[in-house]
N, C-alpha and C positions, 0 to 999 in steps of 0.2 A: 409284599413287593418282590417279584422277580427281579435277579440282577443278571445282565448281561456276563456271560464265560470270560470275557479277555477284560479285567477289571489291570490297567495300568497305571502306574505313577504317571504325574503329569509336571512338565517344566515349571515351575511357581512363576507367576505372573501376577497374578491379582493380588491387591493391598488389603489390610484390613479392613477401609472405608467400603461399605456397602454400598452397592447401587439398586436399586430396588425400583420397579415399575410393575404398578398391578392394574389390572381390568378385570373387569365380569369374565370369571372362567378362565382368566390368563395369569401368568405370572412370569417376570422373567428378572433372577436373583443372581448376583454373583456378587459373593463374598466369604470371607474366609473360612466359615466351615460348614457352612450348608449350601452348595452352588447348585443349581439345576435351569433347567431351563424349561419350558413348560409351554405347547402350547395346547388350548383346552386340557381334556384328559389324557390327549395321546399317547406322550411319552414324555421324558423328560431329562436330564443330564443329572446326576446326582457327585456332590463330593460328600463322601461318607467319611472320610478322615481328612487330615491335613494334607494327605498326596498319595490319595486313591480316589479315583474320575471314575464313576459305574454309569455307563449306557442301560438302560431300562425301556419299556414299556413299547411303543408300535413304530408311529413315524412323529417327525418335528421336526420344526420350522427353524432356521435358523437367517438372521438378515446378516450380508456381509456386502460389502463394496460393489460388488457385481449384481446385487438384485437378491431376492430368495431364493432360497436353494432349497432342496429336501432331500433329509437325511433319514434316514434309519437305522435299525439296530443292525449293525453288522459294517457300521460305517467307519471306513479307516479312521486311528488314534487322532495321528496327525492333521488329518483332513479336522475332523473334530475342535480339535484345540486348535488351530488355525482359525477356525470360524469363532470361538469364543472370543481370542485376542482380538477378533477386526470387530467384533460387538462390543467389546470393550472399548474400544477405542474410539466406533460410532459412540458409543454414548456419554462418556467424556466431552466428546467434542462441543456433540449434542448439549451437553447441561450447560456449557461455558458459551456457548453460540445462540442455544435453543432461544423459542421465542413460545408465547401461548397466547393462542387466536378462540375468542369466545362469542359465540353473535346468532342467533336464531339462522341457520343459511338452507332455510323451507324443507327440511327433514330430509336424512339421506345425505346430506351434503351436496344437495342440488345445485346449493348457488355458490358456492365455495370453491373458492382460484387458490390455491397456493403462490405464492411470492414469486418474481421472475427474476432468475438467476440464481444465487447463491447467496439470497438473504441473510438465511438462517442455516445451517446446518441439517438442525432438527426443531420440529414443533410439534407443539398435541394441541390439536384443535378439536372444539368442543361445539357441538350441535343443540342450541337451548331451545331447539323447538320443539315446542307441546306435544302434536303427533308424534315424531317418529324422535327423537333424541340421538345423541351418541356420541361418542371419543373414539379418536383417532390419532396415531403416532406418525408423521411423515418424518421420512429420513431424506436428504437431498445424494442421491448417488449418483454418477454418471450422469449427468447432465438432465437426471428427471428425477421429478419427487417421487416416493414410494411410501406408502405407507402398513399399515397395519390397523382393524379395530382392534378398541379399547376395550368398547360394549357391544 
């Protein structure tokens, strides 16, 4: 593993309660001593100690209040940790608010609405149809649902 040159302490924020979401080929972990962020292979956020934050690997995804962003290696500290704390915060919200929508909705998510208004925060909806399957994380941001695949 390559680590990114400007390896900085980071303000401690996060608890020891883990939050943990995985998909096929995804992961996205923060907790207290293995944090990264992960989307496919690309890159990923690593805490290798207790308050040292290593940027590694290409580009990666990060969701924040505003929509997706994309970041890269070379991406200011601060910007960085900014976008963790409002994922953390999405996803807190999200567990205490979240809902899970399951239903065959004709593969692909063809037939599948998301909730009008500010249902839920957050939801993972799950595609149980034969041909084509799948999971999905929607987040409610700015007045539109956004999502992410699972699988």
């Amino acid at each position: 593993m390559v680590h990114h040159p400007n390896v900085q302490p980071y303000p401690r924020k996060f608890t020891a309660k883990e939050i943990y979401l995985a998909g096929l080929n995804k992961k996205l972990y923060i907790g207290d001593k293995s944090t990264y962020l992960q989307h496919h292979s690309a890159g990923y956020i690593e805490l290798v100690s207790d308050h040292t934050l290593v940027l590694a690997g290409g580009a990666w995804v990060t969701t924040r209040a505003g929509g997706a962003e994309q970041l890269a290696v070379g991406t200011t500290y601060t910007k960085v940790v900014k976008n963790l704390q409002v994922l953390q915060e999405l996803l807190v919200t999200g567990m205490m608010s979240g809902r899970r929508d399951a239903a065959d909705y004709g593969g692909g998510f063809a037939t599948y609405t998301p909730p009008t208004g500010r249902e839920a925060a957050m939801l993972v909806v799950e595609d149980t149809n034969a041909t084509t399957p799948g999971r999905r994380l929607y987040v409610y941001s700015g007045a539109t649902w956004r999502y992410v695949a699972l699988s």
